[in-house]
DRENLUM-300291 format. One line per field, with one value per residue (C-alpha): residue in one letter; x, z, y. Coordinates in nm, 2 decimals, padded with zeros to 4 digits. Layout:
// DRENLUM-300291
lofi <- c(A  ...) .
xx <- c(X  ...) .
zz <- c(Z  ...) .
yy <- c(Y  ...) .
This chain:
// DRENLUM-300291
lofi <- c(X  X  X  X  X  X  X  X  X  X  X  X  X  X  X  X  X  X  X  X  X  X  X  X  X  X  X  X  X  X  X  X  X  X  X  X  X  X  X  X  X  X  X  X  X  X  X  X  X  X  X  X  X  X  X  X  X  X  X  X  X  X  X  X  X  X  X  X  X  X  X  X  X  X  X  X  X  X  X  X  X  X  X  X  X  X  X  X  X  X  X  X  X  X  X  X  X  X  X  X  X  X  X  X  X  X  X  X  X  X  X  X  X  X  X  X  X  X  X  X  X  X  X  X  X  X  X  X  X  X  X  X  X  X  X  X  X  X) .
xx <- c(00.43  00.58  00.42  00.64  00.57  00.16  00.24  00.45  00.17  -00.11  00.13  00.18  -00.23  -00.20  00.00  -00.14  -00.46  -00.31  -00.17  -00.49  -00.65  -00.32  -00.41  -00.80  -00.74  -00.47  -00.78  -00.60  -00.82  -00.61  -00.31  -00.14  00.13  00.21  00.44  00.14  -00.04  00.25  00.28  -00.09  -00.06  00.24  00.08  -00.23  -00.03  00.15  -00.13  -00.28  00.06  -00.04  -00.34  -00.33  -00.31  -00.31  -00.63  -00.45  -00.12  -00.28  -00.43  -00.05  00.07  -00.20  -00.17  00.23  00.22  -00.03  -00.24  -00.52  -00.81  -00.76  -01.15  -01.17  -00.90  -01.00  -01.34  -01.21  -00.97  -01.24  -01.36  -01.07  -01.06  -01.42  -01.35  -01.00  -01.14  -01.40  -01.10  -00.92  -01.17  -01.29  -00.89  -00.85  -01.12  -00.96  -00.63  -00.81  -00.87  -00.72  -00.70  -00.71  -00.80  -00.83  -01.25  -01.22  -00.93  -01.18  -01.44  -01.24  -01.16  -01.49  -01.53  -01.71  -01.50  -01.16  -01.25  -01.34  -01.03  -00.86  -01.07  -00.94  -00.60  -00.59  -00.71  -00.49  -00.20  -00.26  -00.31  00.01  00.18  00.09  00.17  00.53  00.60  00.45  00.72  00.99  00.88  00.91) .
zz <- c(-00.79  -00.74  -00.49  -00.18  -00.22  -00.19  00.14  00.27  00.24  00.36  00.67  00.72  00.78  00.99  01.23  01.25  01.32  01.61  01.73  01.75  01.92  02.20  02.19  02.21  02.56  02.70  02.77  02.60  02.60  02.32  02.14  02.35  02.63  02.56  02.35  02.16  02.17  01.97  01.70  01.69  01.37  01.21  01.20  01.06  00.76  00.70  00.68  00.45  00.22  00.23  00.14  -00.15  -00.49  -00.32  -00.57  -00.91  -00.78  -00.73  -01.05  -01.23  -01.08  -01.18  -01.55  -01.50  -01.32  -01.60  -01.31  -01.38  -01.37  -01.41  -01.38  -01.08  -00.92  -01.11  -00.96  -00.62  -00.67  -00.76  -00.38  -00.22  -00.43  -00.32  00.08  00.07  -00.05  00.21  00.48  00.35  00.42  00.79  00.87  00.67  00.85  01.19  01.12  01.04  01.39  01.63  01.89  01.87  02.18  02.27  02.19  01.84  01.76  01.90  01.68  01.39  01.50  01.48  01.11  00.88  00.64  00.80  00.94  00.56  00.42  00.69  00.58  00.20  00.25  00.51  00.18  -00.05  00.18  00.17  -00.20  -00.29  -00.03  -00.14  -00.50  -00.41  -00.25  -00.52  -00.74  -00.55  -00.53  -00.91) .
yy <- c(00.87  00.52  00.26  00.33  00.72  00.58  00.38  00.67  00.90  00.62  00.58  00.98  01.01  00.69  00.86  01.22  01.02  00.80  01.13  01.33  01.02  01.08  01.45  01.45  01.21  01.48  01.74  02.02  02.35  02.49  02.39  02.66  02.62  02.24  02.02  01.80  02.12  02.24  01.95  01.92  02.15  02.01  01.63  01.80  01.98  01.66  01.49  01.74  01.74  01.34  01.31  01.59  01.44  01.08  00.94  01.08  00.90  00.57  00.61  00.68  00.39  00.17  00.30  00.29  -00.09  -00.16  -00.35  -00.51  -00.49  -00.10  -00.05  -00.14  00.03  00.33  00.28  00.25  00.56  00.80  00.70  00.75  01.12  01.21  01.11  01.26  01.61  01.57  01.54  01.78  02.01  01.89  01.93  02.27  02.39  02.28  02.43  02.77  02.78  02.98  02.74  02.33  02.18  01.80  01.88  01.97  01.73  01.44  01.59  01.59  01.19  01.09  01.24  01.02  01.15  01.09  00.75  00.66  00.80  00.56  00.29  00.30  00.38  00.07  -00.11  00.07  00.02  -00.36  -00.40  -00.16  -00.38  -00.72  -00.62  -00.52  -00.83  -01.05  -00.84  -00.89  -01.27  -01.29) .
């Protein structure tokens, strides 16, 4: 994974997230029967395609950008592993519904999981992005 893959993915969960905010304030009773109803579950996957793997390919590029200090983004990544997993499974669980209505989508919002997992990749996002501009400075 290279550092623009990293702030693809941060960016992919950044906007199912502002979706589901859209969708849980539209007062769908299901996903049924509407357009957001209907990409409801494709921002959701994508944002499960995102966030797999994401800790494991900071860590490459750390190892691979040789940044320093390594024990601390290390530290930091086994985090972002532990609250990712913990989305993951608030969303699985979600998408193994039958229906997704605006209430369980504004559930899901209010996660402690998700909101940390938005938390570090805001901080992941910034670091990756500030050390690809100091690169490009050089």
């Amino acid at each position: 994974m290279i550092p623009a893959e990293i702030l693809e993915r941060c960016n992919t969960v950044e906007e199912c997230y502002e979706f589901m905010l859209a969708y849980a304030a539209q007062g769908h009773p299901s996903d049924q029967g509407s357009k957001s109803g209907a990409q409801i579950r494709e921002f959701l996957r994508r944002a499960v395609t995102a966030i797999a793997a994401l800790a494991e390919g900071c860590s490459k590029v750390v190892k691979d950008e040789r940044l320093e200090p390594a024990e601390k983004f290390h530290a930091f990544f086994a985090v972002l592993d532990r609250d990712a997993r913990d989305s993951l499974a608030a969303i699985d669980l979600v998408l193994a519904q039958p229906s997704i209505g605006s209430q369980l989508v504004d559930n899901l919002n209010a996660s402690v999981h998700l909101r940390a997992l938005l938390t570090d990749l805001f901080l992941v996002s910034d670091i990756v992005s500030s050390r690809l501009v100091s690169r490009q400075i050089r």
